[in-house]
C-alpha positions in Angstrom: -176.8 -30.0 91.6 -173.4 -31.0 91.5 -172.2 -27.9 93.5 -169.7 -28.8 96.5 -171.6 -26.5 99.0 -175.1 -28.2 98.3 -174.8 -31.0 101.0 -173.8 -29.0 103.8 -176.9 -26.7 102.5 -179.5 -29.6 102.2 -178.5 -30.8 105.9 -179.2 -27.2 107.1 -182.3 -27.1 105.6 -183.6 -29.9 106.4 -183.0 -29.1 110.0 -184.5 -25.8 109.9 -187.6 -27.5 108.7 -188.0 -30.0 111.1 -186.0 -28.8 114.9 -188.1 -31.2 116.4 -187.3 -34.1 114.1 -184.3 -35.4 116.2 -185.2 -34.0 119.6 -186.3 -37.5 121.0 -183.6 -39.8 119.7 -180.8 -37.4 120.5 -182.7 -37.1 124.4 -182.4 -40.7 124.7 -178.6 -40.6 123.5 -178.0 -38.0 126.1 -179.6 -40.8 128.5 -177.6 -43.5 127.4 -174.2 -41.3 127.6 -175.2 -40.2 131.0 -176.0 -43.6 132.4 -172.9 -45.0 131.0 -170.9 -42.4 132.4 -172.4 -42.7 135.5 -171.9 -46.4 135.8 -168.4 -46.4 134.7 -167.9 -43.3 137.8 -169.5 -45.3 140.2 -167.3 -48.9 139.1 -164.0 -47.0 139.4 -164.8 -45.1 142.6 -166.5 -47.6 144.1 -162.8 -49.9 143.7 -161.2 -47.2 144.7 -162.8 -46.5 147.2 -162.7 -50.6 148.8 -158.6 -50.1 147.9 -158.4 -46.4 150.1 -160.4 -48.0 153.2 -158.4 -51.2 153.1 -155.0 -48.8 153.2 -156.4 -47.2 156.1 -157.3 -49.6 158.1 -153.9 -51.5 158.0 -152.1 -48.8 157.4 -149.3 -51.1 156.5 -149.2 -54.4 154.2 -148.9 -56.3 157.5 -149.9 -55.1 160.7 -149.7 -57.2 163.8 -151.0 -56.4 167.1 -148.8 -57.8 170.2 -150.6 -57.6 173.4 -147.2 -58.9 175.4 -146.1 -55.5 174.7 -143.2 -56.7 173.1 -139.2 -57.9 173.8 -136.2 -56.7 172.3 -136.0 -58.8 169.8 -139.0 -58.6 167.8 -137.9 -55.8 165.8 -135.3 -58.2 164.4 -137.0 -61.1 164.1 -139.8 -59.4 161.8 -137.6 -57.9 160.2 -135.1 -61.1 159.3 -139.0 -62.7 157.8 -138.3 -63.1 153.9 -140.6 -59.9 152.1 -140.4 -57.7 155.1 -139.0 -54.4 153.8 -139.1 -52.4 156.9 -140.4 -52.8 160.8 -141.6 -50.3 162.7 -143.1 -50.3 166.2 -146.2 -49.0 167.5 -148.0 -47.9 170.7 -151.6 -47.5 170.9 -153.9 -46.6 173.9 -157.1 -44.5 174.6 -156.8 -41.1 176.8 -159.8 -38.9 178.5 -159.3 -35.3 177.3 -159.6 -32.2 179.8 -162.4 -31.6 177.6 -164.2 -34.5 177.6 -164.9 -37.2 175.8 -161.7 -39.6 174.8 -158.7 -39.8 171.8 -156.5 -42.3 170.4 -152.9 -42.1 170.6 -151.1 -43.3 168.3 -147.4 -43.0 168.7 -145.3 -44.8 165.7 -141.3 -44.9 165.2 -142.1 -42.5 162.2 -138.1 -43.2 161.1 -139.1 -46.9 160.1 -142.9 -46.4 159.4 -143.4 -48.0 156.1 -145.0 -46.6 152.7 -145.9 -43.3 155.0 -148.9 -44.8 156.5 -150.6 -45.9 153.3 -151.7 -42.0 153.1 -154.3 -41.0 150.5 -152.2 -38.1 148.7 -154.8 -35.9 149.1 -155.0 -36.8 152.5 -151.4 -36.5 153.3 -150.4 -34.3 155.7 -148.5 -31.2 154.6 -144.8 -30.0 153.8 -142.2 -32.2 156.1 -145.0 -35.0 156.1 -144.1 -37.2 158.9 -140.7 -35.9 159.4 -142.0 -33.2 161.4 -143.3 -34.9 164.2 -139.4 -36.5 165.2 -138.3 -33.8 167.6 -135.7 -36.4 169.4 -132.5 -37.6 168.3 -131.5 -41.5 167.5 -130.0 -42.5 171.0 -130.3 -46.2 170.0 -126.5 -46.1 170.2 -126.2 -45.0 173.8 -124.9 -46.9 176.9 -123.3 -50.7 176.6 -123.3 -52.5 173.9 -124.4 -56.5 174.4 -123.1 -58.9 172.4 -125.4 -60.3 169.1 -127.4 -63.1 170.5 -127.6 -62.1 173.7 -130.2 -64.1 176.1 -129.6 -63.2 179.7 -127.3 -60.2 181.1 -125.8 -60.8 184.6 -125.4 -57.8 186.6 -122.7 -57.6 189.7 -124.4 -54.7 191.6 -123.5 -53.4 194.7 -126.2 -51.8 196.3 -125.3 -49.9 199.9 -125.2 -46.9 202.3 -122.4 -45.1 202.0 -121.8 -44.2 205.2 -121.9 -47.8 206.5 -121.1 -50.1 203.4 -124.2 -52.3 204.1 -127.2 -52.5 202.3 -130.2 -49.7 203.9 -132.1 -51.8 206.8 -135.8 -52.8 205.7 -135.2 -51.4 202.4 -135.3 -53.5 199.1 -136.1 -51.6 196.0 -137.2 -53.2 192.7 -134.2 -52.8 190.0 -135.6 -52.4 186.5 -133.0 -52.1 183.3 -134.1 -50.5 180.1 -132.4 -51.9 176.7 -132.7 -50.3 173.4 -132.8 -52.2 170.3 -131.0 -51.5 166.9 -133.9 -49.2 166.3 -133.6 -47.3 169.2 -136.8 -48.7 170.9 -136.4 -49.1 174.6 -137.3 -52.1 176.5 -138.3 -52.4 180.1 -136.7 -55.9 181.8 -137.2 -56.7 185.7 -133.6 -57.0 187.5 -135.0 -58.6 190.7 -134.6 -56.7 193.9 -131.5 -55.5 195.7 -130.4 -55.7 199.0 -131.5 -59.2 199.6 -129.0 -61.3 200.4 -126.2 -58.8 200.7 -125.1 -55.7 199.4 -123.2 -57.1 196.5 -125.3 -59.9 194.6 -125.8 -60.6 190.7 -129.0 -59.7 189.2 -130.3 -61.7 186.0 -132.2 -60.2 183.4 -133.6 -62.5 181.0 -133.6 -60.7 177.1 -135.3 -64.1 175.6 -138.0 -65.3 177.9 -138.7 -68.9 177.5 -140.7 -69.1 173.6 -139.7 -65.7 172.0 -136.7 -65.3 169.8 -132.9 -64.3 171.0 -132.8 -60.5 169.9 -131.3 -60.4 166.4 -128.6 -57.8 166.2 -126.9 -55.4 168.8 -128.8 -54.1 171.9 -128.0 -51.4 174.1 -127.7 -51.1 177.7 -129.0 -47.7 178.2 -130.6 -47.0 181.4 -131.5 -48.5 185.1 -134.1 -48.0 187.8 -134.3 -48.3 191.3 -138.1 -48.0 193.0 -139.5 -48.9 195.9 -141.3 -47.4 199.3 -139.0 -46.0 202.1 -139.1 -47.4 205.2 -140.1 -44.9 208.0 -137.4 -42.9 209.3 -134.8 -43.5 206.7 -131.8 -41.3 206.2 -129.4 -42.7 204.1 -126.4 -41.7 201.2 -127.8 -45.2 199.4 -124.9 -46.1 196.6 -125.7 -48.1 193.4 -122.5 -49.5 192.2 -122.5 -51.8 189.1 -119.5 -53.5 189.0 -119.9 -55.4 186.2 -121.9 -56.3 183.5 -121.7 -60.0 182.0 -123.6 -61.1 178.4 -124.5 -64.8 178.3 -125.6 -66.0 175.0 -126.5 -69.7 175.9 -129.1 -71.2 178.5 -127.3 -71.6 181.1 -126.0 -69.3 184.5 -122.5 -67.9 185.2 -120.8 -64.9 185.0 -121.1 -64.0 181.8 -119.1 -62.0 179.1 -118.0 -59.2 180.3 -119.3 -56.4 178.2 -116.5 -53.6 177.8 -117.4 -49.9 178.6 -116.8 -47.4 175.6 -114.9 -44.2 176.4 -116.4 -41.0 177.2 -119.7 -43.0 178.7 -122.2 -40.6 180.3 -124.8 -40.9 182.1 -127.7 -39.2 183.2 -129.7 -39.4 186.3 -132.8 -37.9 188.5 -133.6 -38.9 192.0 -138.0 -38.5 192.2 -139.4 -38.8 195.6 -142.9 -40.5 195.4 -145.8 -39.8 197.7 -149.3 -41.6 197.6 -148.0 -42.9 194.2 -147.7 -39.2 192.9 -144.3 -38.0 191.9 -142.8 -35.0 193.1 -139.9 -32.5 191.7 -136.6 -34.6 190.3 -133.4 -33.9 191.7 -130.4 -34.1 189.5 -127.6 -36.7 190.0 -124.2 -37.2 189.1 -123.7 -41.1 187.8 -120.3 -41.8 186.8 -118.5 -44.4 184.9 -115.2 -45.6 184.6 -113.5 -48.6 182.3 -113.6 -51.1 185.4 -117.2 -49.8 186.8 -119.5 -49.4 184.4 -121.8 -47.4 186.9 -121.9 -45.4 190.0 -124.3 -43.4 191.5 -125.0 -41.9 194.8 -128.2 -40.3 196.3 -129.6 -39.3 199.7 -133.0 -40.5 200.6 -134.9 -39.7 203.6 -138.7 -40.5 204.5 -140.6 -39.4 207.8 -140.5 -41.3 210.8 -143.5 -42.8 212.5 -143.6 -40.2 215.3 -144.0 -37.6 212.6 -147.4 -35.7 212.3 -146.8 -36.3 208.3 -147.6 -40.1 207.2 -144.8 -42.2 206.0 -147.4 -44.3 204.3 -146.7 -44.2 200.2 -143.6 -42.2 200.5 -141.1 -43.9 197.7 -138.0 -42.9 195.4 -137.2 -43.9 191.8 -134.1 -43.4 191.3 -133.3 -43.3 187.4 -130.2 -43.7 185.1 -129.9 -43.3 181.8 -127.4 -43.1 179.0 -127.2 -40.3 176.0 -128.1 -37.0 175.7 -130.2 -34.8 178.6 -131.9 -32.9 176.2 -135.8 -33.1 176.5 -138.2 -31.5 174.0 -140.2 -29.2 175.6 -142.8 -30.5 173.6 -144.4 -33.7 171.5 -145.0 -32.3 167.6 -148.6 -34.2 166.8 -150.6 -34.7 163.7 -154.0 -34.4 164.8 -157.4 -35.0 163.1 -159.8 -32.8 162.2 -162.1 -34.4 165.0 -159.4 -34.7 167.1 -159.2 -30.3 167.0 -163.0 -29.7 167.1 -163.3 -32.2 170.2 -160.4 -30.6 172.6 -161.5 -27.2 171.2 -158.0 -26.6 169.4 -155.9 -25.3 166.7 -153.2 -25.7 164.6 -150.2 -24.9 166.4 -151.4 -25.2 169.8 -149.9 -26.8 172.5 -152.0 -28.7 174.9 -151.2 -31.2 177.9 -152.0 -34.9 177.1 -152.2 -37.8 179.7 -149.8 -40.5 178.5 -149.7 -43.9 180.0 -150.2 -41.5 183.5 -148.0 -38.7 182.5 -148.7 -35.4 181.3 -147.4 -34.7 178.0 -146.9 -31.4 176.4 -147.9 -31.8 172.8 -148.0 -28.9 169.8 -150.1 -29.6 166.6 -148.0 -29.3 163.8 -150.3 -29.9 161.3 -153.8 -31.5 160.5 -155.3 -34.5 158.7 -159.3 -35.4 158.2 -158.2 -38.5 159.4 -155.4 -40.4 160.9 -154.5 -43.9 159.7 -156.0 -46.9 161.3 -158.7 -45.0 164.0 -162.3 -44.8 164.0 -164.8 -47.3 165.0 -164.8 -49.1 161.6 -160.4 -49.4 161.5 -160.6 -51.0 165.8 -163.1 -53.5 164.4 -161.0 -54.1 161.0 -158.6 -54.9 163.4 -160.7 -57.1 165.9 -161.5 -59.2 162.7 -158.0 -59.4 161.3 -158.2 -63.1 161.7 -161.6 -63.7 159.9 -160.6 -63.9 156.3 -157.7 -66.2 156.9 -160.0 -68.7 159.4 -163.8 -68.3 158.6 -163.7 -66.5 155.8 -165.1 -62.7 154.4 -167.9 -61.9 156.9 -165.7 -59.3 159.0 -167.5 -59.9 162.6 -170.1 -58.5 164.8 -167.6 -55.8 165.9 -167.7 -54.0 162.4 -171.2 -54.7 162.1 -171.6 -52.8 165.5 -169.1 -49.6 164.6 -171.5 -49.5 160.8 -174.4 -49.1 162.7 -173.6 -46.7 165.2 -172.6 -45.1 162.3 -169.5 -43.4 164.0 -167.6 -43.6 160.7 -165.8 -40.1 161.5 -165.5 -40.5 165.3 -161.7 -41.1 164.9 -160.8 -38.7 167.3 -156.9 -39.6 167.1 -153.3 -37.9 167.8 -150.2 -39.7 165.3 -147.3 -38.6 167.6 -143.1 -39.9 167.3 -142.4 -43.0 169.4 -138.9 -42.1 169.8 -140.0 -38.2 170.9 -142.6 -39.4 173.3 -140.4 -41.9 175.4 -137.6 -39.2 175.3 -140.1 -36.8 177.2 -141.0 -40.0 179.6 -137.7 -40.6 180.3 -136.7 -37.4 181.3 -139.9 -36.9 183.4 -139.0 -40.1 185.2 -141.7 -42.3 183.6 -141.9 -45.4 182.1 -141.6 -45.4 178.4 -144.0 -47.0 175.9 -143.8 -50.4 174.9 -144.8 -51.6 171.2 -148.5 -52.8 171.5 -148.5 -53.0 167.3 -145.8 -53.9 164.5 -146.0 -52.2 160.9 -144.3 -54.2 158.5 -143.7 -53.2 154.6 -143.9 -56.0 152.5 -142.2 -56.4 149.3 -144.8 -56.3 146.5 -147.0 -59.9 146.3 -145.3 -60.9 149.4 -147.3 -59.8 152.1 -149.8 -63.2 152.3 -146.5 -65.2 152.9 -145.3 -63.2 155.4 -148.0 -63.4 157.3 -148.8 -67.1 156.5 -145.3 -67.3 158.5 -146.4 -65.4 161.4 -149.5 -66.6 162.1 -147.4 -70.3 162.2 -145.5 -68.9 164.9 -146.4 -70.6 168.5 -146.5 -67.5 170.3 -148.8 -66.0 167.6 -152.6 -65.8 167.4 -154.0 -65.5 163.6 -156.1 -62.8 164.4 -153.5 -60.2 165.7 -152.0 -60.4 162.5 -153.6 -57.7 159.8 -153.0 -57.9 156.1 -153.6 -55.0 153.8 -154.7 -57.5 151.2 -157.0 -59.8 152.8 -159.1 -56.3 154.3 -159.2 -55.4 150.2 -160.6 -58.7 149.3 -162.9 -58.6 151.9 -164.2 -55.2 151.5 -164.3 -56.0 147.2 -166.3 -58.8 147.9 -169.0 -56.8 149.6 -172.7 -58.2 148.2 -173.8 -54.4 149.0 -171.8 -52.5 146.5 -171.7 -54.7 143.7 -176.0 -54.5 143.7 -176.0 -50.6 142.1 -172.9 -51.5 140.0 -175.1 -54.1 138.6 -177.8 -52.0 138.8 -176.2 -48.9 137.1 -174.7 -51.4 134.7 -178.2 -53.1 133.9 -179.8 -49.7 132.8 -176.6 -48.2 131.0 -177.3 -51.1 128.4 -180.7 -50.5 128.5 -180.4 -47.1 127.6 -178.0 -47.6 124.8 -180.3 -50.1 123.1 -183.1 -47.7 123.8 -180.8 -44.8 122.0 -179.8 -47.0 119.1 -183.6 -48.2 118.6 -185.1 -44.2 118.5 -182.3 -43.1 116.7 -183.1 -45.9 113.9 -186.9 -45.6 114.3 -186.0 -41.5 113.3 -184.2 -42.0 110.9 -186.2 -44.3 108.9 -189.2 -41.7 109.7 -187.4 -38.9 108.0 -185.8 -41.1 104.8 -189.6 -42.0 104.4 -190.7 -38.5 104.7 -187.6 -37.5 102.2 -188.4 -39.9 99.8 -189.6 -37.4 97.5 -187.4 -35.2 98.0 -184.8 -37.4 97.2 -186.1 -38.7 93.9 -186.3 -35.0 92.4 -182.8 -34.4 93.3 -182.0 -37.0 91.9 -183.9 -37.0 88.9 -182.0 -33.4 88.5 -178.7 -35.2 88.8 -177.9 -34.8 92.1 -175.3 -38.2 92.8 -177.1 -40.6 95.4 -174.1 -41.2 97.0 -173.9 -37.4 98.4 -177.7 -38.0 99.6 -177.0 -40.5 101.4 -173.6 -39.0 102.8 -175.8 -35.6 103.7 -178.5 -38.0 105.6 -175.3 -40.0 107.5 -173.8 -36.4 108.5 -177.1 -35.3 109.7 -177.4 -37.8 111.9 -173.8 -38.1 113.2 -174.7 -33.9 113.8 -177.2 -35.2 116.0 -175.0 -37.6 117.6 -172.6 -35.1 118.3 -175.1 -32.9 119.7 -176.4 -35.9 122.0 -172.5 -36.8 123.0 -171.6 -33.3 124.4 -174.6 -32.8 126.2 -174.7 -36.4 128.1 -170.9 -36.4 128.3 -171.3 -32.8 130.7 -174.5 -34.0 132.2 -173.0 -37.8 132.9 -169.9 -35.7 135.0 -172.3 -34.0 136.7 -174.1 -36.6 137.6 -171.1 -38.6 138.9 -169.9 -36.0 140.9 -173.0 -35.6 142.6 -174.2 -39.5 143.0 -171.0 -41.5 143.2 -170.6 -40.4 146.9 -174.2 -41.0 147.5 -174.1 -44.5 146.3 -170.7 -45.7 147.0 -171.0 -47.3 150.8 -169.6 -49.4 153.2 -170.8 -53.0 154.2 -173.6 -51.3 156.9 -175.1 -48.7 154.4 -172.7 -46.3 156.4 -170.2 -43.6 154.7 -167.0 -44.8 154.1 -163.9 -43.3 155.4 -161.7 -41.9 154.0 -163.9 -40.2 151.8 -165.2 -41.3 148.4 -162.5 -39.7 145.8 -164.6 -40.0 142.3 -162.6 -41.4 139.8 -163.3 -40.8 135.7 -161.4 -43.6 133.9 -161.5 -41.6 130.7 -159.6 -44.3 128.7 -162.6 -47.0 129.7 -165.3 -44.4 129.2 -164.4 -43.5 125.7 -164.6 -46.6 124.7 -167.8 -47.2 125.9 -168.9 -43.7 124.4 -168.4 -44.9 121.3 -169.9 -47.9 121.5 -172.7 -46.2 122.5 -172.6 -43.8 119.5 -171.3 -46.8 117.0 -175.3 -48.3 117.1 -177.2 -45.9 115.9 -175.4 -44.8 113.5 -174.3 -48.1 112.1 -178.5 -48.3 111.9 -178.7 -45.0 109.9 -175.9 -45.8 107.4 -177.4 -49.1 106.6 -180.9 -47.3 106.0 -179.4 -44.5 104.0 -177.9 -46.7 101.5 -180.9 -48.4 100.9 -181.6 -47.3 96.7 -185.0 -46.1 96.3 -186.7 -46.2 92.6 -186.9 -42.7 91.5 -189.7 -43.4 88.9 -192.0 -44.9 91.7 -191.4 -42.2 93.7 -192.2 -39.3 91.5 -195.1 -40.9 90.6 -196.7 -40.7 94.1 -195.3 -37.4 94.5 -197.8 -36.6 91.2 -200.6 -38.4 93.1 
């Protein structure tokens, strides 16, 4: 009786006797494993989840939309805010495919795009990540430097035919300049028209229209324009000349600075002639400069006269300028998303022909994502709401109750392209390139609610273009529809945990009822009570065991397969990104064995309960 082997003997037996014994307590302790697996699945992934949709609709800690289309400055004055880590410019805007049906594109300075577009890492696009979409150098560095601070430039032009000296009769194109900023983003600025009033006049160009902020920083003078429609009958050498170029920092007119030409200054130029607004093929110029003339460049123009069978009507010229390399790429390197390949019928490593802003744009698709940052139907009207949690509160708008309905959760049919790349290929096609419609801004960490406190105190700001990667999380966590099946989920993990503890006590004081006997011969032969009650606490922590293994695999199953199910957004629709199911093993652990702790706390204060051997043996002889 006092044997060391007897214990683990007596607990076999006494299983073998009765398999049935602790089938229903150890069922419900699978239940109660399960369910609290399942609830713990569904809390984590479900706050995930809210924290993944908030990254990609800002894609940024502080996005702002500028409808103005933006000056040069605002890349410095965002950046000069206190918190801002990095700035980075955006252009966004719809296009019909060949196809059918439309895309966004969105083309971001990916040199300055903060925290890599808040990518899920599973969802991150490949090897060279968003490096591989910059196929243009940095010209931000190209043409004249202006002065920091400057408002206004004053350009001497001289604008004539060569073969009289006079400005060309009944012709008065429009002169546009383009200035890049410190990031190399370039800005289109009207220059007034030329010809009127002689063929030398100065020409204003205004870098700090009244309201907006002095660019911060250097800016570039990199590239001119001259557009306009022929007259009929025109044959002229016409001669662009700028004689000078003056930077005025301060309010008022005059001359100007004079900005000093760098050595070994080139420029670049086409001559485009335009008929019924449709460009034709670009002939190659030769612009020169020299230290006393910052510019010069000659081109011959002709149109039809009115006696001609072929209409003058429409026929223009742009003449363009532009400093830096002449290198093109012969094509834009795209992310695209998965919907984006399945709706123009294409593949990885394709190269199809895009209309941007009117242009066709060669584009090659360099790698794939499910889904690109900030598109879809729910991200647009993320963004149409931006200003509801900071003015009427969590409610995020009819738009987004709209885009849930339709249920178009994965209709982001998007291309992420290079700002930089894109205008390069506009530039050398002659076409005007894109203007920031959008602002990403990384904020240092707990700083982004200041920052954009300061911006949306700005006069020429509205509240509700300015997007915060925080205030989308709180209202998305504060969503009345997912915290009903946590609750729920939470409700009946309890429930099942009493339930376990309850069967698993009601058993046990069954079978130390049934042993009662059993027990008082044993120990009437000398067998200690200590080790009987020991052998009854390890049969039932067997039996837990059992139940723990078998709801800990069946509770992974079950969160696998539910979570995704359950998890939603605000509209009962499917979140995007995708539901990632999280496991907080640390949390559930704890919980586990919380839920194994009751029962057998119960069965270790029943099995040291003494029993009087003499009573018992008595009714064993009865």
């Amino acid at each position: 009786s006092r044997g060391r082997g007897l214990p683990g003997a007596l607990v076999a037996w006494q299983f073998s006797r009765r398999p049935q014994r602790g089938a229903g307590p150890v069922l419900l302790l699978v239940l109660a494993v399960a369910m609290t697996l399942l609830t713990v699945a569904q809390s984590a992934s479900w706050s995930r989840a809210q924290d993944d949709q908030a990254d990609f609709r800002s894609g940024a800690g502080v996005r702002v939309l500028d409808p103005t289309s933006g000056l040069a400055g605002d890349a410095g004055t965002y950046g000069a805010l206190p918190g801002v880590r990095a700035v980075a410019p955006g252009h966004r805007a719809s296009v019909d495919l060949p196809q059918g049906g439309a895309a966004t594109v969105l083309a971001l300075d990916t040199a300055h795009t903060p925290d890599d577009l808040l990518f899920r890492s599973d969802l991150a696009p490949g090897e060279g990540g968003l490096r591989a979409l910059r196929a243009a150098g940095n010209e931000a560095r190209a043409g004249l430097a202006l002065p920091a601070g400057t408002r206004k430039l004053a350009l001497r032009v001289r604008w004539e035919d060569s073969r009289t000296g006079k400005a060309p009769k009944e012709f008065a194109p429009a002169l546009t300049v383009t200035v890049r900023d410190a990031q190399g983003q370039p800005y289109v600025l009207s220059a007034g028209r030329l010809g009127e009033g002689g063929a030398v006049r100065t020409q204003t160009v205004d870098l700090a229209p009244e309201g907006r902020d002095v660019p911060r920083g250097r800016v570039w003078l990199s590239g001119l324009r001259v557009s306009g429609e022929l007259p009929p009958g025109l044959d002229a050498r016409v001669r662009l000349v700028v004689e000078r170029v003056g930077a005025l920092t301060g309010t008022g007119g005059g001359a100007g600075r004079a900005v000093a030409v760098p050595g070994g200054l080139r420029w670049h130029g086409t001559s485009t002639p335009v008929v019924a607004l449709t460009p034709g093929r670009a002939v190659p110029l030769r612009p020169e400069a020299a230290a006393d003339e910052p510019l010069s460049v000659t081109a011959h123009v002709t149109s039809p006269d009115e006696s001609s069978r072929v209409s003058s009507s429409g026929t223009g010229v742009n003449l363009d300028v532009r400093a830096g390399t002449a290198e093109v790429p012969a094509a834009v390197p795209a992310l695209a998303s998965d919907a984006f390949l399945k709706a123009a019928h294409a593949k990885r490593g394709q190269t199809l022909t895009v209309p941007v802003d009117g242009t066709e744009v060669r584009v090659r698709v360099v790698d794939t994502v499910a889904h690109v940052p900030t598109t879809g139907e729910e991200a647009e009207a993320a963004a149409g709401a931006a200003g509801q949690d900071a003015g009427s509160g969590p409610d995020s708008g009819a738009g987004q109750e709209a885009a849930e309905e339709d249920g178009a959760n994965d209709a982001d049919v998007a291309l992420l392209v290079d700002l930089p790349t894109v205008n390069a290929v506009l530039a050398g096609a002659g076409a005007t390139p894109l203007a920031p419609t959008e602002w990403w801004l990384s904020t240092a960490e707990g700083r982004s609610a200041a920052v954009a406190a300061r911006l949306r105190e700005r006069a020429d700001s509205d509240p509700a273009d300015v997007l915060v990667r925080d205030e989308v999380r709180r209202t998305l966590l504060g969503d009345p529809l997912g915290a009903a099946p946590r609750t729920a989920l939470f409700a009946a993990a309890l429930a099942a945990a009493a339930i376990a503890a309850v069967g698993f006590t009601a058993g046990a004081m069954g079978s130390l009822r049934e042993r009662r006997s059993e027990h008082a011969v044993l120990r009437a032969l000398g067998f200690p009570g200590r080790k009987l009650a020991r052998q009854t606490f390890w049969e039932q922590v067997l039996l837990v065991g059992v139940g723990l293994g078998a709801g800990l695999a069946l509770g992974v199953v079950l969160s696998r397969w539910l979570v995704p199910l359950t998890v939603l957004t605000a509209r009962a629709a499917r979140p995007v990104p995708g539901v990632l199911v999280e496991m907080p093993w640390g949390r559930a652990l704890l919980l586990l064995v919380g839920v194994a702790a009751l029962p057998l706390l119960a069965v270790a204060l029943l099995s040291t309960r003494r029993t009087r051997i003499a009573d018992a043996l008595r009714r064993l002889e009865d």
